[in-house]
C-alpha positions in Angstrom: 60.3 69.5 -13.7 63.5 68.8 -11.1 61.8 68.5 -7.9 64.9 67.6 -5.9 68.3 69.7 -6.8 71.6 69.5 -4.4 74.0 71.7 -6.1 73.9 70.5 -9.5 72.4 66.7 -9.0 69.6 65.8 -9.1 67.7 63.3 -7.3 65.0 61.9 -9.8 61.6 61.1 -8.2 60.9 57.4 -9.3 56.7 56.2 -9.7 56.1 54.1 -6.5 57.1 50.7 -6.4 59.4 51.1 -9.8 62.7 52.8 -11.1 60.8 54.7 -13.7 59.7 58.1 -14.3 57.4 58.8 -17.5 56.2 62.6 -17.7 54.5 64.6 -20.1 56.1 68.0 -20.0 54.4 70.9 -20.6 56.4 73.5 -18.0 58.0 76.4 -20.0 60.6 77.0 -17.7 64.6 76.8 -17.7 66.3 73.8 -16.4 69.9 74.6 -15.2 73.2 72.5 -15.6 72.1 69.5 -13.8 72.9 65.8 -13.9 71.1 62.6 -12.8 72.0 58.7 -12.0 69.4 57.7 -14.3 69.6 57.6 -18.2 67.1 59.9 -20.1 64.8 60.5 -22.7 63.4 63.4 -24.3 61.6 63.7 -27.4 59.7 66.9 -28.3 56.1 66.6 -29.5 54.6 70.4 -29.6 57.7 73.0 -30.6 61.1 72.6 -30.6 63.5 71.8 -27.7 67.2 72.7 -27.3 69.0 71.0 -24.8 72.7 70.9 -24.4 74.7 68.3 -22.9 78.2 68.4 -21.9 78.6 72.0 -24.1 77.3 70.1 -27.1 73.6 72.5 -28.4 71.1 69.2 -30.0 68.4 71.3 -31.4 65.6 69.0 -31.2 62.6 69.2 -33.6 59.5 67.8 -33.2 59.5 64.2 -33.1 63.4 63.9 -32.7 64.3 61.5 -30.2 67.2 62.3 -27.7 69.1 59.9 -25.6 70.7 61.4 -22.9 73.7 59.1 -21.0 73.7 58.8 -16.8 76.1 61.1 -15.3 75.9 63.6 -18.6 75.9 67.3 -17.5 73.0 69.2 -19.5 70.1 71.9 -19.2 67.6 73.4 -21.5 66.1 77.0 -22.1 62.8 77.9 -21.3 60.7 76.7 -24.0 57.1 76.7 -24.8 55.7 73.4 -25.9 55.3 69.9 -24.9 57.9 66.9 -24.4 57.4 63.2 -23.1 60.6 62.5 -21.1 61.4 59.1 -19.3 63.8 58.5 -16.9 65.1 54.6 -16.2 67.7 53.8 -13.4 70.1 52.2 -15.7 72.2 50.8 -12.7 69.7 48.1 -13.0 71.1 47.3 -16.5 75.3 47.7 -15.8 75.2 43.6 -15.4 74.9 43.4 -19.2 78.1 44.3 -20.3 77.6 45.6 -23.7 74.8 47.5 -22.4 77.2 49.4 -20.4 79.8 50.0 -22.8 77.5 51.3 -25.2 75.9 54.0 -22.9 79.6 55.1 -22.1 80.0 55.0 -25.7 76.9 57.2 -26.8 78.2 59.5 -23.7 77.2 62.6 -23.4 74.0 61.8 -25.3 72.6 60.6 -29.0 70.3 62.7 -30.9 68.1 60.0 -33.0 66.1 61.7 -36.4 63.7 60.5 -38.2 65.5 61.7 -41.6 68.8 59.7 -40.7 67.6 56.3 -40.5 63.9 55.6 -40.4 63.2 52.4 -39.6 65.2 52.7 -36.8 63.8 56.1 -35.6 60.6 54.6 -35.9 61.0 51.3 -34.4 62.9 53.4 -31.5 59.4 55.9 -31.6 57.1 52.9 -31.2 59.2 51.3 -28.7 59.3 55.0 -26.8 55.4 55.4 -27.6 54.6 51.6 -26.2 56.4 52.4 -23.0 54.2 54.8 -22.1 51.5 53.1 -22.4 52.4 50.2 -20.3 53.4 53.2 -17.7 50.3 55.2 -18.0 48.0 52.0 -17.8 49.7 50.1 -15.0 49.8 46.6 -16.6 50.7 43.5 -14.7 54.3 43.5 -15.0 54.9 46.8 -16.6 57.9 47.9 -15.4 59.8 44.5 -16.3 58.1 45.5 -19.9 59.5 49.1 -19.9 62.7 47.7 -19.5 62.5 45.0 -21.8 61.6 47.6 -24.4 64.4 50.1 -23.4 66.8 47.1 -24.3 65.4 46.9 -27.7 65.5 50.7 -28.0 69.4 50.6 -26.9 70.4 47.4 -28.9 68.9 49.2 -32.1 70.4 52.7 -31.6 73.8 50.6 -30.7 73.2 48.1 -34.1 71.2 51.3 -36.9 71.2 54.8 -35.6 75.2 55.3 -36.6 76.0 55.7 -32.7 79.7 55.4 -34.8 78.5 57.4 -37.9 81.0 59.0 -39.8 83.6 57.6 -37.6 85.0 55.0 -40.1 83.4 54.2 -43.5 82.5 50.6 -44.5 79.8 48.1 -42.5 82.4 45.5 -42.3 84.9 47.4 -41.1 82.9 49.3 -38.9 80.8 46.4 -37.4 84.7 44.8 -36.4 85.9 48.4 -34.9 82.3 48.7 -33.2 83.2 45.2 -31.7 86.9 45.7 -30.7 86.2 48.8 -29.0 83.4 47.6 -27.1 85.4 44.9 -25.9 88.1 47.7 -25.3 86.0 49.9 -23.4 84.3 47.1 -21.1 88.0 46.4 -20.1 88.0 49.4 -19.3 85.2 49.5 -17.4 86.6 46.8 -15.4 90.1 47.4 -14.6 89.5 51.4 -14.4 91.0 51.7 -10.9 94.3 49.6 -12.1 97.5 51.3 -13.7 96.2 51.4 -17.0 97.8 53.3 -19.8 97.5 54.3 -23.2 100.3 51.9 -24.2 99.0 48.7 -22.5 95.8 49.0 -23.4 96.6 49.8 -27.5 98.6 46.6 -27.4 95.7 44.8 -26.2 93.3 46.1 -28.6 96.3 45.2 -31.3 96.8 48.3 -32.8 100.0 50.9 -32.7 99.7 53.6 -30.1 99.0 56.0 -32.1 96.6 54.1 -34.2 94.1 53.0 -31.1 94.3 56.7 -29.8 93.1 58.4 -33.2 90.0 55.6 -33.3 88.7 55.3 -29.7 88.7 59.3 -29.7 86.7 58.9 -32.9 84.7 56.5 -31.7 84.4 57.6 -27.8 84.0 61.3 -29.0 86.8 61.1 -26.0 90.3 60.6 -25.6 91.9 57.6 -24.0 92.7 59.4 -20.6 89.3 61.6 -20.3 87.5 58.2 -20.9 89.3 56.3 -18.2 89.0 59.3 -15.9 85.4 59.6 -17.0 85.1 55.7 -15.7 87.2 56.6 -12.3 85.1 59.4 -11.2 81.5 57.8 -12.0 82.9 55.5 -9.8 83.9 58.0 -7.5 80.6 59.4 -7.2 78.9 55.8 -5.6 81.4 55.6 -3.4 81.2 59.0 -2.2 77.1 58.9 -1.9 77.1 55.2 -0.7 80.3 54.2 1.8 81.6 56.2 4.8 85.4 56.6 3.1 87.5 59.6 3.3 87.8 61.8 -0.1 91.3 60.5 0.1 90.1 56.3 0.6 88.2 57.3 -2.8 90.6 58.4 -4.3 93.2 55.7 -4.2 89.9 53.1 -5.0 89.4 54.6 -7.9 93.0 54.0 -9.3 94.2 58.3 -8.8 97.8 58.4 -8.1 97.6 61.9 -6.2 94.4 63.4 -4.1 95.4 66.2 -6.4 94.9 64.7 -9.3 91.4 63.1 -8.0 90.4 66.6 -6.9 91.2 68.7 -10.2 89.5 65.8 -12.2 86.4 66.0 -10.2 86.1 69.2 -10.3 86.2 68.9 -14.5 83.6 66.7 -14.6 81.3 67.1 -11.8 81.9 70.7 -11.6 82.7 70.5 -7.7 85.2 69.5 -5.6 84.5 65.9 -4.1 84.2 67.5 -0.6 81.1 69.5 -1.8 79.8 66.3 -3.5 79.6 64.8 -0.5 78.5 67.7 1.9 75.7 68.4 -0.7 74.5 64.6 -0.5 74.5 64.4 3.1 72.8 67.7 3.7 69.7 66.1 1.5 
């Protein structure tokens, strides 16, 4: 259930003491467009589930596993049945750099099925399952464990489940592209409020223009400019919730040339204007 909803964000209600929320669903009822700082999961375990993220329907059976990315816009229909879903701050995780540039990378969300690849979907089922246990039965420690385990669950989704399936053909070549662009992206992820452009940052990933723009949208599901945007307005949003700046201070932190430009891109994404962002934050 969303207990707490400004506009379309929602303000996840973390156990006490811990940045972790482990529910068993059973609610038939329709959640609308929302999105949420922390990263989710969702795995149906009495009827099926449709939930769409960013326009993108993932018609979830029984047992399927889905991974939804911070920030990702998504809702579901009323559905009778019964889900688990976790919630983890992932802020906690940005530090590890891979970590990050995978979650951007898996963005708006993975679906994981048992009939794609499974040892991994059961490994990541076991993991899932073993985490709520150590939430239900408040062991010493439990939430360091529950994190622990959600790195295993990321690091084999990133290394089994074909995050980068169908993208480009061949293990050897895919396991270098998986690298470069990882590498690409947490550049990325670090210089996002500089100048960049499509042209510096192909050169540096040492492929034509054209080339690096054709992968990373095959890869990133994105193109070059949505993904730095992407990056810029994340961004945006901390600074917005966190600092007393000016929508137009924001704007030039997070590398926009133009309020304009800041504005119409916020509005994209977010589906508000950075104004209402902030009004509806301060109002909760």
């Amino acid at each position: 259930m969303i207990e707490v909803l400004d506009g379309m964000r929602e303000t996840v209600t973390y156990k006490s003491e811990t940045h972790l929320r482990f529910y068993d669903n059973v609610e038939e009822e329709a959640y609308p467009s929302h999105w949420h700082t922390p990263l989710e999961i969702i795995m149906p375990l009495e009827n099926n589930y449709l939930v769409v993220c960013n326009k993108i329907d993932y018609d979830l059976q029984v047992g399927d596993i889905l991974i939804i990315a911070p920030g990702a816009l998504h809702y579901m229909e009323a559905t009778a049945g019964r889900r688990m879903i976790f919630q983890a701050d992932f802020s906690l995780l940005y530090g590890i750099k891979e970590l990050a540039a995978t979650m951007t990378l898996i963005y708006p969300a993975i679906h994981i099925k048992p009939d794609l690849d499974k040892h991994c979907y059961h490994k990541i089922r076991d993991l899932l399952l073993s985490m709520a246990d150590e939430y239900g039965n408040n062991l010493l420690l439990h939430e360091a464990a529950i994190y622990a385990k959600l790195i295993e669950i990321l690091v084999e989704a990133a290394r089994h489940c074909r995050i980068f399936s169908d993208r480009e053909n061949g293990n050897t070549k895919r396991r270098e592209y998986v690298e470069r662009f990882l590498k690409i992206c947490d550049y990325i992820n670090e210089h996002f409020n500089e100048n960049l452009n499509l042209s510096d940052v192909a050169r540096l990933s040492g492929f034509s223009k054209y080339h690096f723009s054709r992968l990373f949208k095959q890869f990133t599901q994105v193109s070059f400019y949505r993904y730095l945007n992407q990056k810029r307005i994340e961004h945006a949003t901390r600074l917005l919730i966190h600092d007393n700046l000016s929508v137009t201070e924001v704007a030039i932190l997070c590398g926009f040339g133009s309020l304009s430009s800041f504005i119409r891109m916020f509005k994209i994404i977010c589906d508000c204007t950075p104004g209402e962002f902030k009004a509806m934050h301060l109002a909760s």
